[in-house]
Biotite code that builds the C-alpha atoms (Angstrom):
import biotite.structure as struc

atoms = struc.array([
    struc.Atom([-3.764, 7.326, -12.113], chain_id="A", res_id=1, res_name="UNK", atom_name="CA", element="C"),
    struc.Atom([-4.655, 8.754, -15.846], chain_id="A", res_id=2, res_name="UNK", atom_name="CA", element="C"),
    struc.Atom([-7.205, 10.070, -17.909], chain_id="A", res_id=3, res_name="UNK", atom_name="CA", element="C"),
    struc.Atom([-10.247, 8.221, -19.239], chain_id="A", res_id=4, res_name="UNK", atom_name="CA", element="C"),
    struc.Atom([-12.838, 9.085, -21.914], chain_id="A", res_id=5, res_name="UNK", atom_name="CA", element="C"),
    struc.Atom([-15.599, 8.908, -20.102], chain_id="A", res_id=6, res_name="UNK", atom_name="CA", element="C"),
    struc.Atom([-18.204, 9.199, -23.376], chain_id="A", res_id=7, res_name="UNK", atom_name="CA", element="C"),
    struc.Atom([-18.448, 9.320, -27.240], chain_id="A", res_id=8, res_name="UNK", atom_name="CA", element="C"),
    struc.Atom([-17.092, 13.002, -28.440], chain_id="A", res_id=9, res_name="UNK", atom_name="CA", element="C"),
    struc.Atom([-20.229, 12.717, -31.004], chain_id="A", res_id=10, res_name="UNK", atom_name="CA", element="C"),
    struc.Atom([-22.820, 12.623, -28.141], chain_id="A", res_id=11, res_name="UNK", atom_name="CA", element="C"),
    struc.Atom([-21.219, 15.509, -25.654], chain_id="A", res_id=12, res_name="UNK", atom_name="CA", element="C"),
    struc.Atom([-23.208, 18.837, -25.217], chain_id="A", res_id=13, res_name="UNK", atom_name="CA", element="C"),
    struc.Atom([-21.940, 21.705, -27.418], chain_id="A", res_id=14, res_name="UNK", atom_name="CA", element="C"),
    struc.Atom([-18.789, 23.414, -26.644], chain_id="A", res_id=15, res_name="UNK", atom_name="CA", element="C"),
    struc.Atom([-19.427, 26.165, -23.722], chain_id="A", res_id=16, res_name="UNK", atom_name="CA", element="C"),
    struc.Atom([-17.586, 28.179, -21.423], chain_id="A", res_id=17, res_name="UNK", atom_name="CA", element="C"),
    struc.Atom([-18.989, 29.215, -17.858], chain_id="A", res_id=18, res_name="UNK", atom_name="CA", element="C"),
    struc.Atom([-21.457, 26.664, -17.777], chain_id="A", res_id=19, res_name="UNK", atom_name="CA", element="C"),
    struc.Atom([-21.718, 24.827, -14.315], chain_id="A", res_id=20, res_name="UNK", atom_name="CA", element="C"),
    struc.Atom([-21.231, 20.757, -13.772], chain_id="A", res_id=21, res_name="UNK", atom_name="CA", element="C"),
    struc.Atom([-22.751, 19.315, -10.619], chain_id="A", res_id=22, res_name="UNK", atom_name="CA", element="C"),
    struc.Atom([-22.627, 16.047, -9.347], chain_id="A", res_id=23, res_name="UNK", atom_name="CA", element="C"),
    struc.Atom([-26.062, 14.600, -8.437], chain_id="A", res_id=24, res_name="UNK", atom_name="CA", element="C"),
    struc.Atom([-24.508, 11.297, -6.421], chain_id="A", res_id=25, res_name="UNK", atom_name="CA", element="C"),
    struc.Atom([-24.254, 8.136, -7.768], chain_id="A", res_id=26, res_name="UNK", atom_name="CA", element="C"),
    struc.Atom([-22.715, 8.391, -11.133], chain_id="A", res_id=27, res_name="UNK", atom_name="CA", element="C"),
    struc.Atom([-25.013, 11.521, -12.306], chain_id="A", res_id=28, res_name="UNK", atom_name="CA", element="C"),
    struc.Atom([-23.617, 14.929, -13.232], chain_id="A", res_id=29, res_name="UNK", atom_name="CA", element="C"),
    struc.Atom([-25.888, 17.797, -14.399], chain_id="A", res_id=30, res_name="UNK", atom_name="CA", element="C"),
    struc.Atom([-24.048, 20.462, -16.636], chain_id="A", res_id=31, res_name="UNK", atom_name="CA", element="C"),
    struc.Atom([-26.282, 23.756, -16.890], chain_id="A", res_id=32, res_name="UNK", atom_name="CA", element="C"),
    struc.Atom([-25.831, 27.318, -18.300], chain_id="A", res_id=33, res_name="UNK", atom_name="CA", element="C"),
    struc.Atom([-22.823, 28.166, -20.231], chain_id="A", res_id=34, res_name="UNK", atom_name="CA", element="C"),
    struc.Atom([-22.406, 30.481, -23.899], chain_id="A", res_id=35, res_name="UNK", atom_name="CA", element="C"),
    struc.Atom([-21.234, 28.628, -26.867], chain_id="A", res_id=36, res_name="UNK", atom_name="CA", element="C"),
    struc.Atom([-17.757, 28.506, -28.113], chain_id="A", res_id=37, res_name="UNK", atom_name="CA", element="C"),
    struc.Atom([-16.787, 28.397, -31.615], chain_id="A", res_id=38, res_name="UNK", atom_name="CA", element="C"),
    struc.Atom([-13.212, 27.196, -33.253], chain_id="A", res_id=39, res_name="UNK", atom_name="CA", element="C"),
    struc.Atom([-10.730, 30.019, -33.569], chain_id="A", res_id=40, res_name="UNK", atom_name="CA", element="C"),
    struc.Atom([-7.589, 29.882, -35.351], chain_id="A", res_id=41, res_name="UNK", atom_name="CA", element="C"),
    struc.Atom([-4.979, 27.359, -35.115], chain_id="A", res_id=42, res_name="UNK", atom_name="CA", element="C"),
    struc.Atom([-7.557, 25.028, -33.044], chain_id="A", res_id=43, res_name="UNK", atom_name="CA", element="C"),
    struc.Atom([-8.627, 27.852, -30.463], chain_id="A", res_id=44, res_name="UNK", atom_name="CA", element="C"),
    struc.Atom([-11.832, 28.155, -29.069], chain_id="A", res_id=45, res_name="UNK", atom_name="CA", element="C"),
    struc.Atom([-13.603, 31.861, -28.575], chain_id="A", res_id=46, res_name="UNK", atom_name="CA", element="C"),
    struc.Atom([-17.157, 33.274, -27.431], chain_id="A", res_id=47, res_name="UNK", atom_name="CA", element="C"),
    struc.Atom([-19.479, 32.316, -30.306], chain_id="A", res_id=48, res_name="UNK", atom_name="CA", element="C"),
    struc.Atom([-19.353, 36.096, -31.630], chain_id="A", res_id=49, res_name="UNK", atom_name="CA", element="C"),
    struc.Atom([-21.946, 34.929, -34.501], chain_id="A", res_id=50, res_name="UNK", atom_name="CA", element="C"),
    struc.Atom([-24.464, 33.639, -32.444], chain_id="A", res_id=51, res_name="UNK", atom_name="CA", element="C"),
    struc.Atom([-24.389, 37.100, -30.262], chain_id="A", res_id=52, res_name="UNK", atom_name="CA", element="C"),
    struc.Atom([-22.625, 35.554, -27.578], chain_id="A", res_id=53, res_name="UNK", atom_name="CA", element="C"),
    struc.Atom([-25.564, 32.891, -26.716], chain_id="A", res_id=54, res_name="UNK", atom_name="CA", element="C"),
    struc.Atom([-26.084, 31.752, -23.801], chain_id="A", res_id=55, res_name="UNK", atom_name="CA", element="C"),
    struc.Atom([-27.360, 28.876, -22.924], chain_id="A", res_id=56, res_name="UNK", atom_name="CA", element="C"),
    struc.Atom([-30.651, 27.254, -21.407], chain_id="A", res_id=57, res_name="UNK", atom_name="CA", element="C"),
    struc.Atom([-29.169, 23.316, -21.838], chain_id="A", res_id=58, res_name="UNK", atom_name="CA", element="C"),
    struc.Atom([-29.933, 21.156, -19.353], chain_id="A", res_id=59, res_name="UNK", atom_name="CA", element="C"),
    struc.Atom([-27.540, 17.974, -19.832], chain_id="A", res_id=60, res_name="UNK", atom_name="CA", element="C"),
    struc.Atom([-27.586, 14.727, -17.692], chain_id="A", res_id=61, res_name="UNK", atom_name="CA", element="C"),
    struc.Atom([-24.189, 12.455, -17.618], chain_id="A", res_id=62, res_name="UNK", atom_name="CA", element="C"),
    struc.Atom([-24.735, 9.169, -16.304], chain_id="A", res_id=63, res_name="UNK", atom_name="CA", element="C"),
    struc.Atom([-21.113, 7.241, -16.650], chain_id="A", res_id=64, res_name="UNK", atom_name="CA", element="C"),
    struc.Atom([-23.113, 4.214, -15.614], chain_id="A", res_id=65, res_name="UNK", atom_name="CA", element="C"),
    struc.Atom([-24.850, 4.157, -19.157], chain_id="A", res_id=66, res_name="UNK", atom_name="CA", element="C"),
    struc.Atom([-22.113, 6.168, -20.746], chain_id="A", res_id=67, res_name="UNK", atom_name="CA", element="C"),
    struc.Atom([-24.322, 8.848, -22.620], chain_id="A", res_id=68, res_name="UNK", atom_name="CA", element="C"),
    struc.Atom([-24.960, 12.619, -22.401], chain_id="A", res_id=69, res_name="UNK", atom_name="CA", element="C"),
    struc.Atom([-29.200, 13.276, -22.255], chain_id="A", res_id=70, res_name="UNK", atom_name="CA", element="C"),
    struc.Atom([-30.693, 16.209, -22.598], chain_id="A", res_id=71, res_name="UNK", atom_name="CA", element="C"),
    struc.Atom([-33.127, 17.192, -19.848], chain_id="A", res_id=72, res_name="UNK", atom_name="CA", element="C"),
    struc.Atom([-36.221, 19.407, -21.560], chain_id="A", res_id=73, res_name="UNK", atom_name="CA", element="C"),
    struc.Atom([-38.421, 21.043, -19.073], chain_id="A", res_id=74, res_name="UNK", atom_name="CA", element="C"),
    struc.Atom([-41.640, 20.224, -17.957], chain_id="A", res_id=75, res_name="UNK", atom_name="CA", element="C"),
    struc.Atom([-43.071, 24.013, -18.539], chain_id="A", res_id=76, res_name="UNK", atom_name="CA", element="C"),
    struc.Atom([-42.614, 27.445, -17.570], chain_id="A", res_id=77, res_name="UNK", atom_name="CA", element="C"),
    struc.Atom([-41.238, 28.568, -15.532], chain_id="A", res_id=78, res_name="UNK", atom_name="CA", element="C"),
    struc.Atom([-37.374, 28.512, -16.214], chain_id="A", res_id=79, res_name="UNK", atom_name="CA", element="C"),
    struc.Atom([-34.620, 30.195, -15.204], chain_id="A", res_id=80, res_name="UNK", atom_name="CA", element="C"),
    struc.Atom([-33.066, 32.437, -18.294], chain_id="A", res_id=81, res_name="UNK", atom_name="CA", element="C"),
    struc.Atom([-29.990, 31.482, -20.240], chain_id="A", res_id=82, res_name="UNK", atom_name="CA", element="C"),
    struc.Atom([-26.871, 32.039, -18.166], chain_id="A", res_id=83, res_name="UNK", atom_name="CA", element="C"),
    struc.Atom([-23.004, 31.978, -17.763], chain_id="A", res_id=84, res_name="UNK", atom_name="CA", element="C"),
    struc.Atom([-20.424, 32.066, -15.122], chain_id="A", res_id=85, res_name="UNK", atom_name="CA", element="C"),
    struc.Atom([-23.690, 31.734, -11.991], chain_id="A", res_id=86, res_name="UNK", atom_name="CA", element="C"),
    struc.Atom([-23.591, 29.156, -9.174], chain_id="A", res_id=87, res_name="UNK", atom_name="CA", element="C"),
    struc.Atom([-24.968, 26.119, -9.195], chain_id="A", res_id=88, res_name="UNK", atom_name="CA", element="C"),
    struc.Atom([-24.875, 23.146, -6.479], chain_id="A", res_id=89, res_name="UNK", atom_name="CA", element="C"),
    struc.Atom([-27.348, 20.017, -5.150], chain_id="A", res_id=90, res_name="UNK", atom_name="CA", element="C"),
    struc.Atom([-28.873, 20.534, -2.369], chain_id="A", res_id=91, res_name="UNK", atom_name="CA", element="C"),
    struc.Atom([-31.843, 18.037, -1.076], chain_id="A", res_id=92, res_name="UNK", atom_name="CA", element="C"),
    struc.Atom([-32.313, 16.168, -4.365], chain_id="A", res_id=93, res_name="UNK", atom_name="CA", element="C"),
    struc.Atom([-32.360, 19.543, -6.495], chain_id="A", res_id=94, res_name="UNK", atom_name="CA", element="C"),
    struc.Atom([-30.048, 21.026, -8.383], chain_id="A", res_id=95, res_name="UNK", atom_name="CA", element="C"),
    struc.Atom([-29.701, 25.139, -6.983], chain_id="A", res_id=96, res_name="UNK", atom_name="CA", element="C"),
    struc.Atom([-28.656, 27.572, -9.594], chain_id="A", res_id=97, res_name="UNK", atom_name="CA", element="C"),
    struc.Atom([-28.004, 31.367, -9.087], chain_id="A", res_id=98, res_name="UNK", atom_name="CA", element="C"),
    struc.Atom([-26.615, 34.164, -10.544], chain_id="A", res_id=99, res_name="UNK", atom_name="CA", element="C"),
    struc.Atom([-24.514, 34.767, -13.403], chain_id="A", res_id=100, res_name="UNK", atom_name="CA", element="C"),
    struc.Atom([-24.802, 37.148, -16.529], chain_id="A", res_id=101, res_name="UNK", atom_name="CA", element="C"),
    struc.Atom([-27.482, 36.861, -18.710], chain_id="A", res_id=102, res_name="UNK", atom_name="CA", element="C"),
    struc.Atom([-28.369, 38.449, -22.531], chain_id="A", res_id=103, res_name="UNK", atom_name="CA", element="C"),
    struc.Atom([-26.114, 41.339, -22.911], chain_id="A", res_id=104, res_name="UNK", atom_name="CA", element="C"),
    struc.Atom([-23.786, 40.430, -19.809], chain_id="A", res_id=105, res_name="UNK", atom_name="CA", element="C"),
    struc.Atom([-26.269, 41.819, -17.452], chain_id="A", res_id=106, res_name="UNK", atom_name="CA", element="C"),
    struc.Atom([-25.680, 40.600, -14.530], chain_id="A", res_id=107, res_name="UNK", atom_name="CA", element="C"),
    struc.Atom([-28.667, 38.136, -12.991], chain_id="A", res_id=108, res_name="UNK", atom_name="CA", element="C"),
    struc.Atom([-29.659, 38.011, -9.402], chain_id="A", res_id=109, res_name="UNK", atom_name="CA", element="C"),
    struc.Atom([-31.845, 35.219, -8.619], chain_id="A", res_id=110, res_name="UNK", atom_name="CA", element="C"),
    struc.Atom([-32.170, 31.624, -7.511], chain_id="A", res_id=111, res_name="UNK", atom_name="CA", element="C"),
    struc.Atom([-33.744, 28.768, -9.070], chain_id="A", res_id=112, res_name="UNK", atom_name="CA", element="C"),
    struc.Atom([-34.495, 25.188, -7.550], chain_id="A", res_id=113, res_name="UNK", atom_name="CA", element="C"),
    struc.Atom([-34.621, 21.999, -10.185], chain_id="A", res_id=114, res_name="UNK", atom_name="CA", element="C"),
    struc.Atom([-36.000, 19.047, -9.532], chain_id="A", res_id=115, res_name="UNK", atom_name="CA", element="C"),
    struc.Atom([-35.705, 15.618, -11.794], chain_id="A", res_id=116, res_name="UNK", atom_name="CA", element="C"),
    struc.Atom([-39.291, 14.384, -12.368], chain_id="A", res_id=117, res_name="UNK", atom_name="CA", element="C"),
    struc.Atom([-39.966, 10.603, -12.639], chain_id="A", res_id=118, res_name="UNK", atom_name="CA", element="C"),
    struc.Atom([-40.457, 11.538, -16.461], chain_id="A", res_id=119, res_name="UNK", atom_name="CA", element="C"),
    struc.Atom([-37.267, 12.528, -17.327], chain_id="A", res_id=120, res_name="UNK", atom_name="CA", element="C"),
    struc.Atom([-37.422, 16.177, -17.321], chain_id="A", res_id=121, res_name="UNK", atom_name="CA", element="C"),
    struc.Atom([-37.203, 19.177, -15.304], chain_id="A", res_id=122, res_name="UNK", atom_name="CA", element="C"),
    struc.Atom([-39.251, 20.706, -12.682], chain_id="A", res_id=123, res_name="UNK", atom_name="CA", element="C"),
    struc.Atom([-37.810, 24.437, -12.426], chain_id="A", res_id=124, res_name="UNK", atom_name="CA", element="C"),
    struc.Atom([-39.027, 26.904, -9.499], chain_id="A", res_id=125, res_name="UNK", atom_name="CA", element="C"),
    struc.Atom([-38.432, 30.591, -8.635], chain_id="A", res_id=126, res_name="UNK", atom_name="CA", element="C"),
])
């Protein structure tokens, strides 16, 4: 047993910490939420200090089937807000997310259902 590369380092989401990856069956993976990292010395990653600590809204779909990262835009409001370190599973063909810290590290408390749409993009509810 070893390690594969699963996809081209040029197409991969941006580099995040506390972002969620959930596995949607089949050979699809969802990666959610997260706050950026930037390089740090000696080849270290930190919390993107620059960008205030963003946090992250990306939706990104993995399918190792057609070995490619897509990003999944939504179809409208509503959506949850940017997030790190929250919850996230699949549960009846959506993807769940909840809690987590939000803009300023507050802390979030509430849960939002996603479901694919036949389009491509995402179908967020409260």
């Amino acid at each position: 047993m070893g390690w594969a590369q699963l996809h081209d380092t040029e197409a991969t989401p941006s580099g995040s910490w506390g972002h969620t990856a959930t596995w949607l069956g089949g050979s699809s993976l969802l990666l959610f939420g997260g706050e950026l990292l930037t390089p740090g010395p000696l080849g270290s990653l930190r919390a993107d200090s620059a960008a205030g600590g963003a946090r992250l809204l990306q939706l990104e779909l993995s399918s190792s089937s057609e070995q490619r990262w897509v990003r999944v835009p939504a179809t409208e409001e509503p959506e949850p807000a940017p997030r790190r370190q929250h919850a996230a599973a699949a549960w009846d063909g959506q993807l769940v997310v909840t809690g987590g810290l939000g803009s300023g590290g507050a802390a979030v408390g509430d849960l939002w259902s996603m479901v694919p749409t036949a389009n491509g993009r995402a179908q967020w509810s409260p």
